[in-house]
C-alpha positions in Angstrom: -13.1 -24.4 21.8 -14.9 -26.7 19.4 -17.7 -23.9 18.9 -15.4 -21.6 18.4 -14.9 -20.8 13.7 -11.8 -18.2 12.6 -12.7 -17.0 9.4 -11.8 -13.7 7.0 -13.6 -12.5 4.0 -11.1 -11.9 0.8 -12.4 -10.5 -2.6 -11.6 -8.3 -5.5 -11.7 -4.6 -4.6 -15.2 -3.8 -4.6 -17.1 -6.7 -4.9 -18.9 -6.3 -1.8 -16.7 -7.5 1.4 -17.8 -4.5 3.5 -21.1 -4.8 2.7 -21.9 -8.5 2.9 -19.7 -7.7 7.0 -22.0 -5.6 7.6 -25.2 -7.8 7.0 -23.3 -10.6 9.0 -22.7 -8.3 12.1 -26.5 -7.3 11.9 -28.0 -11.0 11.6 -25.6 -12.1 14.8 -27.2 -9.2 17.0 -23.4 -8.1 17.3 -24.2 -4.3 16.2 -27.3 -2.5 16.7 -29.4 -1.2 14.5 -28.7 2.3 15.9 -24.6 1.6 15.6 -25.1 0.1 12.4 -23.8 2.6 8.7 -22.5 1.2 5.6 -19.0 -0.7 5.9 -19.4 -0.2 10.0 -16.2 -2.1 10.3 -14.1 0.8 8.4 -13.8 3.1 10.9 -11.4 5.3 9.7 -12.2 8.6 7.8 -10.0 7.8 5.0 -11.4 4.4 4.4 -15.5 6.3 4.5 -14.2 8.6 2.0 -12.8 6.6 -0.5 -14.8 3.6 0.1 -12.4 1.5 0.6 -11.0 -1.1 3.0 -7.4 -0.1 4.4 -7.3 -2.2 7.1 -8.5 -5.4 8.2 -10.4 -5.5 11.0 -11.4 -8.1 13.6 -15.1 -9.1 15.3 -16.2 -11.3 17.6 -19.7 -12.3 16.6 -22.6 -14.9 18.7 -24.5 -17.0 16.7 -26.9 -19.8 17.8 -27.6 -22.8 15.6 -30.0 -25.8 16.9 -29.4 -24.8 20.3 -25.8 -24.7 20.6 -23.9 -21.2 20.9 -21.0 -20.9 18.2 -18.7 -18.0 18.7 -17.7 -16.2 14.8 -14.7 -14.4 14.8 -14.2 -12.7 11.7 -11.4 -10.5 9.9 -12.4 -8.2 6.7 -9.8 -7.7 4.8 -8.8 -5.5 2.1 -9.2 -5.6 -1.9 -6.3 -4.1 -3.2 -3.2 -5.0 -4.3 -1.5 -2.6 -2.1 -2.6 -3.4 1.2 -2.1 -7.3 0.2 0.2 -7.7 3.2 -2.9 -7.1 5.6 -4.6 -10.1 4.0 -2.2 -12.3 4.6 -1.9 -11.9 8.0 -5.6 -12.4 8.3 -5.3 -15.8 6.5 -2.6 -17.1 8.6 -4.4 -16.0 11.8 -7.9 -17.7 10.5 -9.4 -21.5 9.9 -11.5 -20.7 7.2 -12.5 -17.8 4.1 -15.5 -16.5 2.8 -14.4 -16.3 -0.9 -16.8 -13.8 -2.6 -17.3 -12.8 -6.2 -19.3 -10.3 -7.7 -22.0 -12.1 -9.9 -21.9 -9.3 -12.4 -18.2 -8.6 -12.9 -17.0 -12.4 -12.6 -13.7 -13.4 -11.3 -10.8 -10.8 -11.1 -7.0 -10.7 -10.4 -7.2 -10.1 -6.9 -9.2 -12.6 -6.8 -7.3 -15.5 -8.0 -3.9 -14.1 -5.9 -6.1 -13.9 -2.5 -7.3 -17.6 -3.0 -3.9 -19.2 -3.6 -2.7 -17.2 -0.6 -6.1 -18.3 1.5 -4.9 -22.3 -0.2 -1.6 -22.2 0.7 -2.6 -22.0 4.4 -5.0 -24.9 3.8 -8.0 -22.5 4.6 -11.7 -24.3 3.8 -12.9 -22.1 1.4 -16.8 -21.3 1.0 -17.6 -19.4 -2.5 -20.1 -16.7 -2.5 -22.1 -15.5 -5.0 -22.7 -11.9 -4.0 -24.7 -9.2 -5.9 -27.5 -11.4 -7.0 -29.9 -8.5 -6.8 -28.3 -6.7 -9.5 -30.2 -6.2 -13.2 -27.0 -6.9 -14.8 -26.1 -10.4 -12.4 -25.0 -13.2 -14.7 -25.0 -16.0 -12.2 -24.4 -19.3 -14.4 -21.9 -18.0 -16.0 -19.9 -16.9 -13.1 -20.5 -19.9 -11.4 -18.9 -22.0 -14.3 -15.9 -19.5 -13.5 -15.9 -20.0 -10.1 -16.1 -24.0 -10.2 -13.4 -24.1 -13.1 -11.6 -22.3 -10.7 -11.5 -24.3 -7.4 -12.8 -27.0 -8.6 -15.6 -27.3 -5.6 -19.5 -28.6 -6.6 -22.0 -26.2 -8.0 -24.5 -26.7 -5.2 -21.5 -25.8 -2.7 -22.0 -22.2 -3.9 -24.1 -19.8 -1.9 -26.3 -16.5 -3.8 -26.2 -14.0 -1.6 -26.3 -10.2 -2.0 -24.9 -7.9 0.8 -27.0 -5.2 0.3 -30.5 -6.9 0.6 -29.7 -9.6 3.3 -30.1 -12.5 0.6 -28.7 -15.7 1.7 -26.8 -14.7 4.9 -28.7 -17.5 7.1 -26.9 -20.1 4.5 -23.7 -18.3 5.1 -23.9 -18.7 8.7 -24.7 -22.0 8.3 -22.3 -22.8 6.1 -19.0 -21.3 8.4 -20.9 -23.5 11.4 -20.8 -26.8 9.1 -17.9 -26.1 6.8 -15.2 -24.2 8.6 -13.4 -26.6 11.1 -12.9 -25.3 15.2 -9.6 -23.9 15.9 -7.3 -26.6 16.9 -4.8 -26.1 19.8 -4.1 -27.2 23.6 -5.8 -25.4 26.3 -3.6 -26.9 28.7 -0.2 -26.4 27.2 2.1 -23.6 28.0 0.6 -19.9 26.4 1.3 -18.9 22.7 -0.3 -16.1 21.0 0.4 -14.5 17.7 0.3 -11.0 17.6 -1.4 -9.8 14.0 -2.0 -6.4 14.6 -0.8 -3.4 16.8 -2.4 0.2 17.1 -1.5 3.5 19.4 -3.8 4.5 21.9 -2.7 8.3 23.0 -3.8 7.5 26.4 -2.9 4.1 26.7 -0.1 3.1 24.8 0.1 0.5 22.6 -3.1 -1.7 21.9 -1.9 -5.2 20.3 -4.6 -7.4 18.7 -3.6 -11.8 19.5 -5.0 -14.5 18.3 -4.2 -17.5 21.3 -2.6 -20.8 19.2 -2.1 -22.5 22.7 -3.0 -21.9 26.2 -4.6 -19.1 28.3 -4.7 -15.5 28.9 -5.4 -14.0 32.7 -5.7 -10.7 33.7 -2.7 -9.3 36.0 0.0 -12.3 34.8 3.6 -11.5 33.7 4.3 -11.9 29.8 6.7 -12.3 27.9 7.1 -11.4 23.6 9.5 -13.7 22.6 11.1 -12.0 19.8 11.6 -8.9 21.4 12.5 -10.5 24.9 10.5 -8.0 27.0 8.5 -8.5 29.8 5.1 -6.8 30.6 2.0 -7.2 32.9 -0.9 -7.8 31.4 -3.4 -4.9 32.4 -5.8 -5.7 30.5 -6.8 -8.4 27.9 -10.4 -8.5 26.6 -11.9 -9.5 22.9 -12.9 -7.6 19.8 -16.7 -6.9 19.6 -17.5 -3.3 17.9 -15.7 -2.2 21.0 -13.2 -3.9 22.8 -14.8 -5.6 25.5 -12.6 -6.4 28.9 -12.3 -10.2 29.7 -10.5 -11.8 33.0 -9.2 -15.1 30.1 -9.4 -15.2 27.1 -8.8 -19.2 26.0 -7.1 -21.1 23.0 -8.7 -20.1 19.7 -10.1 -16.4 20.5 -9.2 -13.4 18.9 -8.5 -10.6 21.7 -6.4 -7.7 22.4 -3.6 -6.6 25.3 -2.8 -3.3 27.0 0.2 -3.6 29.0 1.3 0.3 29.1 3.7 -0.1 26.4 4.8 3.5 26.0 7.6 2.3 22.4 5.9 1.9 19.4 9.1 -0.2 18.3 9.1 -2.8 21.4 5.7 -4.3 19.5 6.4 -5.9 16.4 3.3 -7.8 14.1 4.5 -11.5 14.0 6.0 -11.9 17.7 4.7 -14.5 19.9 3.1 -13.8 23.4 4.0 -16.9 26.1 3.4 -16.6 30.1 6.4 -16.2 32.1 5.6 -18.9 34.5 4.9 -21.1 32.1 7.0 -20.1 28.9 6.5 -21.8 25.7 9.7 -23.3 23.7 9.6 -21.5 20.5 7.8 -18.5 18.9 5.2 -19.3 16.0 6.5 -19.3 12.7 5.2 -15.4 12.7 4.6 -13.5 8.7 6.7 -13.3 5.8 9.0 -10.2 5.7 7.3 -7.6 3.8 9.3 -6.7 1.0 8.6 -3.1 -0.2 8.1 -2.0 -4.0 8.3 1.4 -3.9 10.5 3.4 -2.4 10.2 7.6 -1.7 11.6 9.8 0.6 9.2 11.5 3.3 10.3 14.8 4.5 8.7 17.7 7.0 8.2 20.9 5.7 9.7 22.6 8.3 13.3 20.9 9.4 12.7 21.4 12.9 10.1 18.8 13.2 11.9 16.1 11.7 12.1 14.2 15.4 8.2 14.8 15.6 7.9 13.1 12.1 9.8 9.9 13.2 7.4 9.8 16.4 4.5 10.0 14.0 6.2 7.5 11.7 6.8 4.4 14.5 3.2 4.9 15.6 1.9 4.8 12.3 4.2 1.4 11.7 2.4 -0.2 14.4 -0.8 0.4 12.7 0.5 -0.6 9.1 3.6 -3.0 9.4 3.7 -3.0 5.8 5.8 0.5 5.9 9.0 0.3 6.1 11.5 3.5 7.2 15.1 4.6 7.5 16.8 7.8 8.1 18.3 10.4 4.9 19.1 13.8 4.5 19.1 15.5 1.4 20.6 18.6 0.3 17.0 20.2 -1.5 15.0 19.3 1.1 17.3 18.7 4.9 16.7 15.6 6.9 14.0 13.0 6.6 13.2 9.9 5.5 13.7 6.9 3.0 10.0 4.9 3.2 9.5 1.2 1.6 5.3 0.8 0.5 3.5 -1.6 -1.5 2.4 0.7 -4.0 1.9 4.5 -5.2 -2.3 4.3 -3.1 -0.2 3.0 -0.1 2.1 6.3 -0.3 -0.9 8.2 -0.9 -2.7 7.0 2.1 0.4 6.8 4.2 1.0 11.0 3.2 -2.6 11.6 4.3 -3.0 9.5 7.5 0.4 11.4 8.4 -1.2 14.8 8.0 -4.6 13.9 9.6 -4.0 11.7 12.4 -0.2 13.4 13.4 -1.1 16.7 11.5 2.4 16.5 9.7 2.5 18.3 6.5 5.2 16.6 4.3 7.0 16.6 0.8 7.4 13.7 -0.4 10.0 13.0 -3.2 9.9 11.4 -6.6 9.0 7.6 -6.1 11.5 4.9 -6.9 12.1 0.9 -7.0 15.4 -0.6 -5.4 18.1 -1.8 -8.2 21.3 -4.0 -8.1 23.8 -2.3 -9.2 27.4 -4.3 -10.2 30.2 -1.9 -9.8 33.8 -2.6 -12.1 35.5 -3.7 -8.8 32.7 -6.5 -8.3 30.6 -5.5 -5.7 26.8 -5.6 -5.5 25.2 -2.8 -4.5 21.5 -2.2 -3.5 20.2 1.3 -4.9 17.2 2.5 -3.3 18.0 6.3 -4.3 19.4 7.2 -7.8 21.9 9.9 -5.8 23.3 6.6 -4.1 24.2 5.5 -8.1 28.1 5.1 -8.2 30.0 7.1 -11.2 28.9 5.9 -14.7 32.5 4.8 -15.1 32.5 2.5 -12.3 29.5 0.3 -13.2 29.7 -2.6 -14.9 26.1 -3.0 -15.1 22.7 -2.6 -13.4 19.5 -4.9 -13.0 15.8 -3.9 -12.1 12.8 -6.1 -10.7 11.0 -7.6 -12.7 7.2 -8.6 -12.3 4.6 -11.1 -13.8 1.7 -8.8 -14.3 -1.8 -10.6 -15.1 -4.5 -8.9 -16.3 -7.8 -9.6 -16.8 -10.3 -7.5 -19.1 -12.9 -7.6 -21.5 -12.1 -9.0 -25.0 -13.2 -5.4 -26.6 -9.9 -3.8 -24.7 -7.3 -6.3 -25.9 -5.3 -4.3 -28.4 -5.1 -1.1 -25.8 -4.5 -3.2 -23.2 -1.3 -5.0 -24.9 0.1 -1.3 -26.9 0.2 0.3 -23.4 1.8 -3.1 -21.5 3.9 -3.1 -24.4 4.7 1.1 -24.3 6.0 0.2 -20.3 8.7 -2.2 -22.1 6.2 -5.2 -20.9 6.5 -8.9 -22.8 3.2 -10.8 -23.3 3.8 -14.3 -22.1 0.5 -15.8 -22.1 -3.0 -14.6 -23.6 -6.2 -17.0 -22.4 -9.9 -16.8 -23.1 -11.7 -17.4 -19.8 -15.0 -16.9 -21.6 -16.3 -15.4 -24.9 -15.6 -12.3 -23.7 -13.5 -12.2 -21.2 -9.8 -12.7 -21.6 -6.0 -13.2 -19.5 -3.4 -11.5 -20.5 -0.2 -12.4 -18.9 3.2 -10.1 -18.9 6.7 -9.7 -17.5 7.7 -6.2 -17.4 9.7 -3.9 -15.3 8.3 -3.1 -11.9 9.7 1.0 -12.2 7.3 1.5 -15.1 4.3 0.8 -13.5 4.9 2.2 -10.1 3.9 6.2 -11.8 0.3 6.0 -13.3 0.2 1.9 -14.8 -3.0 1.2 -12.8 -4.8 4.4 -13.8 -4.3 4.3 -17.4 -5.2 0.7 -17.7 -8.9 1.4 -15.9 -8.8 4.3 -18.6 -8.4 2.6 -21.4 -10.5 -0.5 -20.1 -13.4 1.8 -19.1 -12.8 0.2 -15.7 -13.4 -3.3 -16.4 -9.7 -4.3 -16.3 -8.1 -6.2 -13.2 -4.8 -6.0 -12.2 -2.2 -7.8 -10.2 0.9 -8.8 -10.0 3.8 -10.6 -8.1 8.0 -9.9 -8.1 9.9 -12.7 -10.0 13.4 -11.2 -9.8 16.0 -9.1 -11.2 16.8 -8.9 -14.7 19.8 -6.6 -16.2 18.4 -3.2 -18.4 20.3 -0.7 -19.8 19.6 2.6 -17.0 20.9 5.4 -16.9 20.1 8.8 -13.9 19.0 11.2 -14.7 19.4 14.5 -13.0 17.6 18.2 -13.1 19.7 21.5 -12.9 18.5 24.5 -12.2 21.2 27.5 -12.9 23.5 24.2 -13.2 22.8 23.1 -9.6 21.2 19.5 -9.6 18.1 18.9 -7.4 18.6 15.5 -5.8 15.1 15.2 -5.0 13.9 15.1 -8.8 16.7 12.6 -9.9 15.7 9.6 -11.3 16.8 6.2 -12.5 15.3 5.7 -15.9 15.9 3.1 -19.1 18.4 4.9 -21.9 16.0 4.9 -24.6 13.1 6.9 -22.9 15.9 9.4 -21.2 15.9 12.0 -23.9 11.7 12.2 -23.9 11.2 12.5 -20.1 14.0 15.0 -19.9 11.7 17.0 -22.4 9.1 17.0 -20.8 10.0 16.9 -17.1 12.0 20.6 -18.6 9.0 21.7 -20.1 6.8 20.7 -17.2 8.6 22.9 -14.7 9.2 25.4 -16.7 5.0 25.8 -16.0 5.4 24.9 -12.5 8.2 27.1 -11.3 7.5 31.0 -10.3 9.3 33.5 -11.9 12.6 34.8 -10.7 14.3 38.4 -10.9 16.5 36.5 -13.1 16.9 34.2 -15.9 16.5 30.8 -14.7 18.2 27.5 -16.8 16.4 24.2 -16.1 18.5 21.0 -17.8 18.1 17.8 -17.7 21.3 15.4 -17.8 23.1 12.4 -17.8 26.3 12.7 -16.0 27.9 15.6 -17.7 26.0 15.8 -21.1 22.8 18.2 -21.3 19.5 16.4 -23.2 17.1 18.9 -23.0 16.8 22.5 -21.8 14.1 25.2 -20.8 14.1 28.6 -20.2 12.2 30.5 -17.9 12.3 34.0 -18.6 13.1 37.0 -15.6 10.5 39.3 -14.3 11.7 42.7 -15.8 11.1 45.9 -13.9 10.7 48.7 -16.5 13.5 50.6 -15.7 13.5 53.3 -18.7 10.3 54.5 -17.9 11.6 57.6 -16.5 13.2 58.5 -19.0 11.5 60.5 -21.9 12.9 61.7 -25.1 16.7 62.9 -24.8 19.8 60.4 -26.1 19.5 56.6 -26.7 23.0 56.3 -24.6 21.0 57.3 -21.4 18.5 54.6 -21.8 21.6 52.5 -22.9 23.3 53.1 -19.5 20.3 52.5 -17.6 19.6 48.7 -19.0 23.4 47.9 -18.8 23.4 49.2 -15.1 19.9 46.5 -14.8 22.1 43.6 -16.9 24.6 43.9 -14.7 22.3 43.4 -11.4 20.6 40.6 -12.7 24.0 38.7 -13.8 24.8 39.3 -9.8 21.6 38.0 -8.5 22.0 34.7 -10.6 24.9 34.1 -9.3 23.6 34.1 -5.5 19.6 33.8 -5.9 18.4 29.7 -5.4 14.9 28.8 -6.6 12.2 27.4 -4.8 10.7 24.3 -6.2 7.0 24.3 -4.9 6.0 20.6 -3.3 3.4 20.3 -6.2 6.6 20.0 -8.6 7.4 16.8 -7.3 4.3 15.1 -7.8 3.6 16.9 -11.0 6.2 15.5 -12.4 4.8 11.7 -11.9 1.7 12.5 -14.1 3.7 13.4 -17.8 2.2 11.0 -20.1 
């Protein structure tokens, strides 16, 4: 056990995790050089084709240092803000972290959030200087940074640079020396943490353990505490780039169980695994709740497959425990569901993963934050859908999340940075210059304004040099009102929204305007509105298709054409009355993007 180091790798997104993984994994002799592509360890198709890092993903690795065998496990994790739920459950499964910073770009937001969470688990942290091979490095300079920042020794930072191999002996040295082993009792009673679960169509449900205490065997009874359920242990093994079968795996590893687990839901990220001979007295102290930010509904195209989406949905949960669902129905769109994610690129991955890995085709519906909601009668109500808003008469009032954004950017961007922060109803609380030209800008501002398009616009405006991130710091009362759309006077539930009073009468514009492009033509004359309660605040109208219907007549009395466009008046007046319009699933997102 004592040559055995847990460590993960946190970063700002793109600074080189990934990369600097891969060069690891190929030093170790744990991949081939035939297995080995950029960011091996991402092996979904999603993650290759937005370079990115959606999960985090666990690897046994064998190094040997003055001949003693040391066993590496490590964890990559994720950059972004989003998926910031997988990196913590890599920190609290881990001994140590590889803290790496780009030596061109300096530090960033995420950077400074993932090493408080990494401290706050009293992780030994080893700074990396990555990217030293670039033109534009800077490397005094961001070491200043980094030492200001944690406070370690210059010398205590390594160069390295993923891509060329530079400095990855020191690294390995460094988690041999620096990280400490795993501590624990072989001989006490089994407990495992389970900190990731997948679904395996042909073997049920895979869960990935890290062993706090005790032994594994092949063939024994366990038991998952929280859950209460009992299961044999098939088959237990560890993570190399494929899982590799194991008859024990001991205190300290990393390793995975199959215990043909057919439930998605019996498996849940942050249970404990103990022996049944030999149970343990408590569970670990497992993760945090995750607390969703954004809330949408998820529906299938085609009503009928609604039970086939909620399949989809637990399996997918397993792999992502940061989504959260519940059932709704709605009366646009039929049955479906209300999701919880950590951001708008977690909803966008979530909608894809759905359609490639399950081949679901959903709609998904206008994108929302929860609210409190104080009704006359003085009750507290949590609103996660504006439909679910009581009567205007009956509130008393209504409060919205609030976050403390920090940003960090280029001195050049200030003043665009602070007119849009301040355009999303944002405060500045704090401005500091980290160097000559780079500067922190801190803000409180409502969490519903930047869930749309925030993080877009602000690499915009920054030419991509701006970091973001943020944290919820509680709910603070606003003046809100919903908003609904009509069409022919029938509101769409799906496009409602909960929105501040002084920006109601501008969106309604231009939500009115924008499906007035969107929408096909009808036979007949169709109204779109946009209201609060009963009052109307803006209005579009989207002409009818007209069939020429006095063509055929040529020359004679104007009373026969007369007749004629009465007789078609009076059919389209009928055909409003009982025609509905189709809103295309391209509406709904549309409508995100108006700025």
């Amino acid at each position: 056990m004592k040559h055995i180091r847990n460590f993960c790798i946190i970063a700002h997104i793109d600074h080189g995790k990934s990369t600097l993984a891969d060069r690891l994994l190929q030093i170790t002799g744990t991949v081939g050089d035939r297995d080995l592509q950029a960011q091996t360890l991402d092996d979904m198709d999603l993650e290759r084709e937005r370079g990115i890092t959606i999960k985090s993903h666990a690897i046994q690795m064998n190094y040997r240092l003055d001949n003693q065998d040391y066993i590496l496990n490590l964890i990559d994790t994720p950059g972004h803000v989003d998926f910031s739920y997988e990196v913590s459950r890599a920190i609290a499964s881990c001994e140590g972290a590889l803290l790496i910073v780009d030596a061109s770009q300096g530090i960033e937001a995420q950077t400074i959030s993932n090493l408080y969470l990494a401290l706050e688990h009293n992780l030994e942290i080893i700074p990396i200087l990555n990217k030293m091979d670039l033109p534009s490095a800077s490397p005094e300079e961001v070491k200043d940074q980094i030492v200001e920042l944690i406070g370690c020794k210059r010398e205590d930072i390594l160069p390295a640079s993923g891509k060329t191999g530079q400095g990855v002996d020191l690294i390995l040295e460094a988690i041999v020396h620096r990280i400490p082993a795993p501590q624990g009792d072989p001989e006490a009673p089994l407990q495992a943490l389970i900190f990731d679960s997948m679904y395996n169509n042909y073997r049920g449900v895979v869960a990935y353990f890290r062993v706090f205490n005790g032994r594994i065997r092949t063939g024994e009874k366990v038991k998952f505490v929280n859950s209460g359920k009992e299961y044999l242990a098939d088959e237990i093994g560890i993570l190399k780039l494929k899982p590799q079968p194991r008859e024990t795996v001991e205190t300290g590893d990393v390793g995975y169980i199959i215990s043909g687990i057919k439930q998605a839901r019996e498996v849940q990220v942050g249970d404990t695994i103990t022996s049944m001979e030999r149970p343990c007295a408590e569970g670990i102290k497992g993760f945090e709740e995750v607390k969703p930010m954004v809330f949408a509904g998820i529906y299938p195209v085609d009503t009928e497959d609604y039970e086939e989406l909620r399949d989809s949905m637990e399996k997918l949960q397993l792999n992502d425990a940061s989504l959260v669902f519940e059932p709704e129905s709605s009366a646009a769109l039929g049955f479906g569901f209300r999701c919880g994610f950590l951001g708008m690129l977690h909803m966008e991955i979530i909608q894809e993963r759905l359609e490639r890995e399950f081949n679901m085709t959903v709609i998904t519906t206008v994108p929302n934050v929860s609210y409190f909601c104080q009704t006359t009668k003085g009750e507290m109500l949590t609103v996660n859908n504006p439909s679910d808003l009581p009567d205007p008469s009956h509130i008393d009032f209504i409060e919205e999340p609030f976050i403390h954004a920090q940003v960090i950017t280029k001195s050049d961007y200030i003043g665009p940075v602070i007119a849009l922060c301040m355009h999303k109803r944002g405060v500045i609380t704090n401005q500091t210059y980290l160097s000559s030209n780079r500067v922190e800008i801190t803000f409180d501002m409502p969490l519903g304004e930047i869930v749309f398009d925030f993080y877009d616009k602000l690499k915009t405006i920054s030419r991509g040099y701006a970091s973001f991130d943020y944290h919820l710091i509680g709910y603070r009362q606003s003046r809100l009102v919903r908003m609904d759309i009509r069409l022919n006077t029938e509101p769409v539930d799906a496009l409602s929204a909960l929105i501040h009073a002084d920006k109601a009468y501008e969106l309604g514009k231009k939500m009115c305007e924008k499906l007035k492009e969107l929408l096909t033509r009808q036979q007949f004359e169709v109204a779109i509105q946009a209201s609060i309660g009963a009052k109307i605040i803006a209005r579009e109208t989207l002409k009818a298709l007209r069939k020429d219907v006095t063509a055929k007549c040529y020359g004679g009395d104007i009373s026969r054409k007369r007749k004629l466009l009465e007789k078609q008046k009076k059919g389209k007046k009928r055909m409003r009355q009982v025609g509905n319009v189709e809103i295309p699933q391209s509406a709904f997102l549309a409508v995100l993007k108006l700025d």
